[in-house]
matplotlib code that plots the C-alpha trace (Angstrom):
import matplotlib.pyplot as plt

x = [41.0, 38.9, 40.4, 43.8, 43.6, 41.7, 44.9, 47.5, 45.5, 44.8, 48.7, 49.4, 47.3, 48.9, 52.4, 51.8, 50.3, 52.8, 55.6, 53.6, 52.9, 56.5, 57.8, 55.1, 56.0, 59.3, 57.9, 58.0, 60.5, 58.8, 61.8, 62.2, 60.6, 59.0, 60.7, 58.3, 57.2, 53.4, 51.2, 49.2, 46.7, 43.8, 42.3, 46.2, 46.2, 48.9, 52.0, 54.7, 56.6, 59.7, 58.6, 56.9, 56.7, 59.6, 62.2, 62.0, 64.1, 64.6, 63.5, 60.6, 60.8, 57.4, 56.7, 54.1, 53.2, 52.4, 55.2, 52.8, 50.8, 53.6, 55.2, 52.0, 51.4, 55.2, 54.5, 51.5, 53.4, 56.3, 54.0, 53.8, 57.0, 59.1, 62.7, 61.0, 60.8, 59.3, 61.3, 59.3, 60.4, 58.5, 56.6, 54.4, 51.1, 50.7, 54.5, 54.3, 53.1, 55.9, 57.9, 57.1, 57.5, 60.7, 62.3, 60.6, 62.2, 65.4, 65.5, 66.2, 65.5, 61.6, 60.0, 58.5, 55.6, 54.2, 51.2, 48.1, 46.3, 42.4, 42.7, 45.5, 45.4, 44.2, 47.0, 49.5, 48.0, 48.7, 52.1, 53.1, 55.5, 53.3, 52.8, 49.7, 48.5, 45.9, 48.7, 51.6, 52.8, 50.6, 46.9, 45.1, 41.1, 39.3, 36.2, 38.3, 37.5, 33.9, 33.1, 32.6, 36.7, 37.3, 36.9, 39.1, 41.5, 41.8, 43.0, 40.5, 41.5, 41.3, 44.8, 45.1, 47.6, 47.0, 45.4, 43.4, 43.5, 40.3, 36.8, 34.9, 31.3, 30.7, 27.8, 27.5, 27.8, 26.2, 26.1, 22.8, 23.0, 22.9, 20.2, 17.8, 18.2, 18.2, 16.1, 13.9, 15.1, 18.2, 17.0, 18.5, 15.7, 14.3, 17.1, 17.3, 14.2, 14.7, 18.1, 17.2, 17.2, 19.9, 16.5, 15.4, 19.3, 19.0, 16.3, 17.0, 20.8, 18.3, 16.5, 20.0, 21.6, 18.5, 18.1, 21.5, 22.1, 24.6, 26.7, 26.5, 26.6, 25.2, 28.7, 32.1, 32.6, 31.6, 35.1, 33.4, 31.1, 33.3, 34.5, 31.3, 29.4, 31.9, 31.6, 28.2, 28.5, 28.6, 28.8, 31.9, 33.4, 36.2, 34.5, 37.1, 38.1, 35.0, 35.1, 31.4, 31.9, 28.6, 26.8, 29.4, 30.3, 26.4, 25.8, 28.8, 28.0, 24.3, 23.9, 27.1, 25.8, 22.3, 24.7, 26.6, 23.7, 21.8, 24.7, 24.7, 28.4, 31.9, 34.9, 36.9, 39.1, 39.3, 42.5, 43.2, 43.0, 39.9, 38.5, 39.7, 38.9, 35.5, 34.9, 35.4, 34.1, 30.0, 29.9, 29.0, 26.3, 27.3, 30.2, 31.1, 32.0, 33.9, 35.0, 38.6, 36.6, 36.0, 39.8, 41.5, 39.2, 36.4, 38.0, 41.1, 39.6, 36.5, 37.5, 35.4, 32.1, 31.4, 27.8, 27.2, 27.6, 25.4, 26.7, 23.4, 23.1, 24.2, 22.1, 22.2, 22.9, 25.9, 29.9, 33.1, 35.6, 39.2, 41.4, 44.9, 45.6, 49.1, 51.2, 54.2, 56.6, 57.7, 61.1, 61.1, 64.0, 61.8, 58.9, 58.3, 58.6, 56.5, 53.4, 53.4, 52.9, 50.1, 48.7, 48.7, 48.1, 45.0, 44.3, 44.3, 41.4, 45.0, 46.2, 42.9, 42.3, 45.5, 45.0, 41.4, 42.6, 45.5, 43.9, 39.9, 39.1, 36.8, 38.7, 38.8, 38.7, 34.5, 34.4, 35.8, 32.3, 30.4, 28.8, 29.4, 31.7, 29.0, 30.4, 28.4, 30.4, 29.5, 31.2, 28.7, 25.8, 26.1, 25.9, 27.4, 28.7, 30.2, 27.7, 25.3, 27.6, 27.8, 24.3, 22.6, 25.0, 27.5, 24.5, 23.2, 27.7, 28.5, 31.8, 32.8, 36.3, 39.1, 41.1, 44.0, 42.2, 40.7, 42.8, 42.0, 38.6, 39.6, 42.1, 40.0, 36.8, 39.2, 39.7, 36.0, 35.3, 37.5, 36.2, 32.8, 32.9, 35.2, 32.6, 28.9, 27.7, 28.9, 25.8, 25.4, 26.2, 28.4, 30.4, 30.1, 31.3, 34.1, 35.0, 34.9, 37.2, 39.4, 39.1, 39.7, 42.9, 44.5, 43.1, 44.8, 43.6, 41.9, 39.3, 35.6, 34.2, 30.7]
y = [10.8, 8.4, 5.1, 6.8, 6.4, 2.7, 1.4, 2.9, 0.9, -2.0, -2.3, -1.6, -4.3, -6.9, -5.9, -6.3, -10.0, -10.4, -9.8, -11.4, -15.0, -14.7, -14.7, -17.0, -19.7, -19.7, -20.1, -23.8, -24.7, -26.0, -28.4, -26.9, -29.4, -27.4, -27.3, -26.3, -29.1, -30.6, -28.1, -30.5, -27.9, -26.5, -24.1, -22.2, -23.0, -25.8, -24.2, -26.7, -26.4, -26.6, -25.0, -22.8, -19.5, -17.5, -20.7, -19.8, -16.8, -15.5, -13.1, -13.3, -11.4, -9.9, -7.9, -5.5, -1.9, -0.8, -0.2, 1.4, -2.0, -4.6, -2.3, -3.2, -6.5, -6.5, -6.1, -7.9, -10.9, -10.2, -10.3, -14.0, -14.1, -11.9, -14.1, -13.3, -10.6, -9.1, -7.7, -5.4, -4.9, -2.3, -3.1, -1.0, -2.6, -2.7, -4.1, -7.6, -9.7, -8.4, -8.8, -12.2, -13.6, -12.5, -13.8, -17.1, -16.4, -15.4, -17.9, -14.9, -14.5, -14.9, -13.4, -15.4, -13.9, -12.0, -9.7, -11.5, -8.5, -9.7, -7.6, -10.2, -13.2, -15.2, -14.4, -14.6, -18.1, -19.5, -19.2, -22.5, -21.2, -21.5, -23.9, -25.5, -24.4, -26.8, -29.6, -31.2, -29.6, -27.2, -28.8, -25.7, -26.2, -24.9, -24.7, -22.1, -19.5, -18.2, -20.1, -17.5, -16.6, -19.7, -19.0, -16.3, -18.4, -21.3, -23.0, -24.6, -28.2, -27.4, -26.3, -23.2, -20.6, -17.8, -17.0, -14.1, -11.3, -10.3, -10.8, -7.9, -8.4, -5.2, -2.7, 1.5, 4.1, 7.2, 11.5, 11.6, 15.2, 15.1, 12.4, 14.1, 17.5, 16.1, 12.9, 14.1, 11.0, 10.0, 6.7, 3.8, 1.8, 4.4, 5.6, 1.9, 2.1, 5.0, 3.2, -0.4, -0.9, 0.8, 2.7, 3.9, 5.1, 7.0, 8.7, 9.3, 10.9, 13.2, 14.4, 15.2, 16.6, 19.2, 19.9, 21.0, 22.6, 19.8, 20.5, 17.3, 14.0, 10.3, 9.0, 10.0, 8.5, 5.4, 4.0, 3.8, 1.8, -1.0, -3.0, -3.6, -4.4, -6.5, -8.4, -8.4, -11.0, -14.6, -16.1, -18.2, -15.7, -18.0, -21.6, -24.2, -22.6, -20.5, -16.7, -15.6, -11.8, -10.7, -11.2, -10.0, -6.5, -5.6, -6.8, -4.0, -1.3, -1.2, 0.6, 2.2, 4.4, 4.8, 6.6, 8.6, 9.9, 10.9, 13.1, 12.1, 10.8, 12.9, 11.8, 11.2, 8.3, 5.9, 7.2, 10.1, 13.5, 14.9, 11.5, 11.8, 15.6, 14.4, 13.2, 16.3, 18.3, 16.8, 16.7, 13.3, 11.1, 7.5, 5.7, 1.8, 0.2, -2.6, -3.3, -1.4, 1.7, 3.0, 3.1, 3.7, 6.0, 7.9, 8.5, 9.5, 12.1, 13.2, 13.0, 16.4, 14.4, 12.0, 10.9, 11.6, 8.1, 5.2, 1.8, 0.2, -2.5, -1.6, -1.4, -4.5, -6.7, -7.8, -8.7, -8.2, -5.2, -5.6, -8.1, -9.3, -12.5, -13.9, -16.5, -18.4, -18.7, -22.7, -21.3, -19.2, -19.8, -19.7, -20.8, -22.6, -19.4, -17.6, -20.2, -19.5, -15.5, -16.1, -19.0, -16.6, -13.4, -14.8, -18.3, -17.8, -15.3, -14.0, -13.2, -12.3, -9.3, -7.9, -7.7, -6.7, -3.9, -2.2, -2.9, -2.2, -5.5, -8.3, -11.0, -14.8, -16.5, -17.0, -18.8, -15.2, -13.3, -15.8, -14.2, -11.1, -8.2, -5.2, -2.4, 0.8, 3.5, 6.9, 7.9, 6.1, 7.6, 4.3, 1.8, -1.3, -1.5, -4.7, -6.6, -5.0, -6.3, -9.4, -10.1, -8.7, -8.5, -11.8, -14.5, -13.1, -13.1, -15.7, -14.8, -16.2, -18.1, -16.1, -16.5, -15.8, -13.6, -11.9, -8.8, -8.4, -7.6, -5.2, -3.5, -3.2, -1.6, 0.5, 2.2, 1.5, 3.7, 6.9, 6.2, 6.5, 9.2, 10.9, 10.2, 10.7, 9.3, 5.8, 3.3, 0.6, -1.8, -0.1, -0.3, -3.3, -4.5, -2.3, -4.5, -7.9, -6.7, -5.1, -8.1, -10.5, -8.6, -9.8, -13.5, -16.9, -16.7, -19.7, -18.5, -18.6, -15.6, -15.4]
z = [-34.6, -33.2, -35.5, -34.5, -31.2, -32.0, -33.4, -30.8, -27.9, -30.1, -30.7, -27.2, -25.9, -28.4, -27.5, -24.0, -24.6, -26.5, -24.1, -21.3, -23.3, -24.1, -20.5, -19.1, -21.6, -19.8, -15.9, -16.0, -14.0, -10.5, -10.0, -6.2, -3.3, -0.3, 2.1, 5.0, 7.2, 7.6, 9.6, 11.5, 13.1, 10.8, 13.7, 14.0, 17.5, 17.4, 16.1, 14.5, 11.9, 13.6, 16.9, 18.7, 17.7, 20.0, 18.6, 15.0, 13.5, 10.3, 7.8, 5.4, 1.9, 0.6, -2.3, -1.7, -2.9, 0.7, 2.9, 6.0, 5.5, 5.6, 8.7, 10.4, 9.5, 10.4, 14.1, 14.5, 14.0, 15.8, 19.0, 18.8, 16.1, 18.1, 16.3, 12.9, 10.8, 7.4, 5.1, 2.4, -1.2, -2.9, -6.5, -7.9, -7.7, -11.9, -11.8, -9.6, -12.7, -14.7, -11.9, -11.5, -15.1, -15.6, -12.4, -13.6, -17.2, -16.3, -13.2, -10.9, -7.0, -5.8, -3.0, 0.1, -0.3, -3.4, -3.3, -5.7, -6.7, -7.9, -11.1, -12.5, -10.3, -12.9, -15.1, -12.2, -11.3, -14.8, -14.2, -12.8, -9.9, -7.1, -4.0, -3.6, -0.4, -0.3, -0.7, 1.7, 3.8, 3.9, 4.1, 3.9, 4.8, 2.8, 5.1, 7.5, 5.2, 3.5, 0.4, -2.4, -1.6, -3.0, -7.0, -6.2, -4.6, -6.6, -10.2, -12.6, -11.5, -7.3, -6.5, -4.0, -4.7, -2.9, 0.5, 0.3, 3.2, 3.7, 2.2, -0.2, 0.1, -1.4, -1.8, -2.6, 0.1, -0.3, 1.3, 3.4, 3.2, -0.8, -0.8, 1.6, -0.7, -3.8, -3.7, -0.1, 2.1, 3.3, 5.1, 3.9, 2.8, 1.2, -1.1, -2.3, -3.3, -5.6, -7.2, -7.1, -10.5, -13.7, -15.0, -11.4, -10.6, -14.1, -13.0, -9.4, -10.7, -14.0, -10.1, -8.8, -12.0, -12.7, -9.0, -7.9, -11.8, -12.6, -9.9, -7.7, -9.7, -9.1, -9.3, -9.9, -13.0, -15.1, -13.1, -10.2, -11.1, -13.3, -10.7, -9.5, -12.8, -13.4, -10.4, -10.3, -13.7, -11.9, -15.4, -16.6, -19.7, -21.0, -21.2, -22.7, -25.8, -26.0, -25.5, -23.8, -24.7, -25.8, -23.2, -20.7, -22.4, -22.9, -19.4, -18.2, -20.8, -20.8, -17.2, -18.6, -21.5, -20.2, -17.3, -19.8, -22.0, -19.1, -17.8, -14.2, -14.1, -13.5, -15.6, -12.4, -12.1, -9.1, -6.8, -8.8, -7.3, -7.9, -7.6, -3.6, -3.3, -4.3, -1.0, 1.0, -1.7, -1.6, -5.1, -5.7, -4.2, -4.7, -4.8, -4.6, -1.1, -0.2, 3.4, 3.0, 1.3, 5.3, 6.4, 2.4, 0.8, 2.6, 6.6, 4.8, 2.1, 4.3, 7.8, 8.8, 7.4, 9.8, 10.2, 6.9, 5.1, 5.2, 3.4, 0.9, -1.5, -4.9, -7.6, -9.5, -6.5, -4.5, -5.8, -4.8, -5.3, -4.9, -2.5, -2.6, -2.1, 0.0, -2.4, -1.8, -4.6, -5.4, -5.3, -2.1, 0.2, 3.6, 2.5, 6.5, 7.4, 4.9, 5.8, 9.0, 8.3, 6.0, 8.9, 11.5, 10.2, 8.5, 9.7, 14.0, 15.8, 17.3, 14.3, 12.3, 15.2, 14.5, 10.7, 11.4, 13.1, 11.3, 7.7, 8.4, 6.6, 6.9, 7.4, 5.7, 8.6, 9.1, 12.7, 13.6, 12.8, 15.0, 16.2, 14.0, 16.7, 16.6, 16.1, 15.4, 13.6, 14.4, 10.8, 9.4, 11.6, 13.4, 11.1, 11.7, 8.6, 8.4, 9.9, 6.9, 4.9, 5.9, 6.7, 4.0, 1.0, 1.5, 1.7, -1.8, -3.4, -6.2, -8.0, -10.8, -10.6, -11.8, -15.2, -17.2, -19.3, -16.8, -17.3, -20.8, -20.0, -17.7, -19.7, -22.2, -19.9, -19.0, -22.3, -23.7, -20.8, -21.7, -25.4, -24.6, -22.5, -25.2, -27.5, -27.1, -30.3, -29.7, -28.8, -27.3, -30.0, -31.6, -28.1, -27.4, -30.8, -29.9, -27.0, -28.3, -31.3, -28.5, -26.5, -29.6, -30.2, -27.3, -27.0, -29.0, -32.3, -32.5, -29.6, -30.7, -29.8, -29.1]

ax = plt.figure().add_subplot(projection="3d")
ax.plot(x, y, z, "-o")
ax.set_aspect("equal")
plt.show()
């Protein structure tokens, strides 16, 4: 059963590169000029581009998976934009790659601004069918915006695609009524303590597992905590022609199986339903946190438990969890238009309020956080949560740029994760072999894998 199911996934994963490389081969063409004029301001306080704000009309196509969001961001702009309007074309979120390469492959229409999700930016930024922000007309400055989003938001050889919406320093949040029955505090500095290393967490979640009879868990599931291992690994994986996987998969799979043998892990998935029942239902003590996790995951699932949540560094130190990027297509037809969106929305303290305050985000643009707004949220038993964040966890974040590869690796955590939780008696070695020959699969064949 087990090779059985091997194979299926291995073929999957080739077909799908396979149909990818295919299409992206084709996305070439860049034969479009820009045809936005120089923005001369970096601060977003001198608006050109050909006029102020209330002379400039039009309508500005963006593919997004969120139509609530886009609604939002929608009127926020339209307060200094009032002539100008967004105009939202639903993708599901897994689709916009796809999307993308076959309007570059079959020459079709392109948005004015496509979603970048993190998960397959690098892939998405291989295909050459972007503007270079950081180039005329644009002149994006890069010192605007906090330097660790850079890697994310930027090629190999310095070219900026994509303007990402808000910043991810990101940490755990855990129930201070589970803590302080199960491990006897629920003070912050405390329950770090107990789960500041992979072997201390193991044996703070054994406490938790034999105390409440294996009803409450340390987390919801070895999902929850992929993102964050994963972004927790600062070192470069694809070097050149040189695959770095060994070292990569045993950093992610160590904490991983030490987590599964010990038993202290649900099999939830992130976003799935029992994953958001969780929640409200105090069965699990830990999840991941990233800036958006307030507003997106725990108000909206918990909304009777406030006061009960306090935001901590996660074991194994800081990274960053999710983040979409804005990108304008080279073959946009109001790209002038599409700039000044991205510009204001995230660029201007005007416009960086706004987002702030529909999306729950902390946003790109630094000089906005100093000094740092306080805000002390009685949800999470007044913590300021994002000046934690951004004091404590953000000074310590190095991310590692992003790649076209990148979503190999995470397609294929994604499965070594249901296979390992399928199947108890896979090791550690034996999984992590598992992963570079999944991995291997998927990558040129001349690669060196190491």
């Amino acid at each position: 059963m087990q090779n059985s199911r091997m194979k299926k996934r291995i073929a999957f994963l080739l077909a799908a590169a396979l149909f990818l490389g295919l299409i992206t081969g084709c996305a070439g063409d860049t034969s479009n000029a820009s045809s936005a004029q120089p923005n001369s301001s970096q601060d977003g306080a001198d608006q050109q581009n050909g006029g102020e704000p209330e002379e400039l009309s039009g309508e500005i196509v963006i593919w997004s998976w969120d139509e609530g969001e886009v609604e939002a961001m929608n009127q926020n702009f339209q307060t200094a934009y009032p002539g100008v309007t967004l105009k939202y074309v639903p993708v599901d979120n897994g689709n916009v790659t796809v999307k993308l390469q076959i309007a570059a492959a079959s020459d079709g229409e392109f948005p004015d601004i496509a979603y970048q999700e993190i998960s397959t930016r690098g892939r998405i930024f291989a295909m050459n069918i972007w503007e270079d922000l950081s180039a005329d007309p644009y002149n994006f400055d890069e010192s605007l915006v906090w330097e660790p989003m850079l890697n994310l938001m930027k090629t190999e050889d310095g070219r900026i695609l994509g303007i990402d919406r808000e910043y991810n320093p990101s940490g755990f949040v855990y129930r201070r009524s589970l803590a302080l029955e199960y491990l006897g505090t629920d003070d912050p500095e405390e329950v770090y303590a107990l789960i500041s290393d992979w072997e201390k967490f193991v044996e703070a979640g054994t406490k938790v597992k034999e105390q409440s009879g294996g009803s409450v868990y340390m987390l919801a599931g070895l999902d929850d905590i992929n993102w964050m291992l994963s972004g927790q690994y600062d070192e470069v994986v694809f070097d050149g022609n040189t695959a770095k996987l060994t070292d990569y998969y045993t950093h992610v799979l160590t904490p991983m199986i030490a987590i599964r043998d010990a038993g202290i892990a649900g099999v939830m998935k992130r976003w799935t339903p029992a994953w958001n029942a969780s929640y409200n239902d105090a069965n699990v003590l830990i999840y991941e946190y990233a800036p958006w996790s307030g507003t997106a995951a725990i108000k909206s699932n918990a909304p009777d438990a406030a006061g009960d949540w306090t935001v901590i560094e996660a074991t194994g130190g800081p990274y960053t969890m999710g983040g979409t990027a804005y990108g304008i297509p080279t073959k946009a037809e109001n790209k002038e238009l599409a700039w000044e969106f991205i510009k204001w929305t995230l660029l201007t303290p005007e416009g960086t309020r706004a987002t702030v305050n529909s999306l729950g985000v902390i946003a790109p643009l630094k000089d906005f956080y100093n000094p740092i707004p306080e805000y002390n949220d009685d949800y999470f038993n007044g913590q300021d949560v994002n000046k934690f964040l951004l004091e404590t966890i953000a000074p310590k974040m190095t991310l590692r740029p992003v790649h076209e590869y990148d979503s190999i690796l995470n397609d294929v955590m994604s499965m070594m994760i249901d296979i390992i939780q399928d199947d108890a008696s896979i090791g550690l070695e034996q999984a992590i072999q598992m992963a570079i020959e999944e991995t291997k699969n998927s990558l040129p064949a001349d690669m060196e894998i190491v």
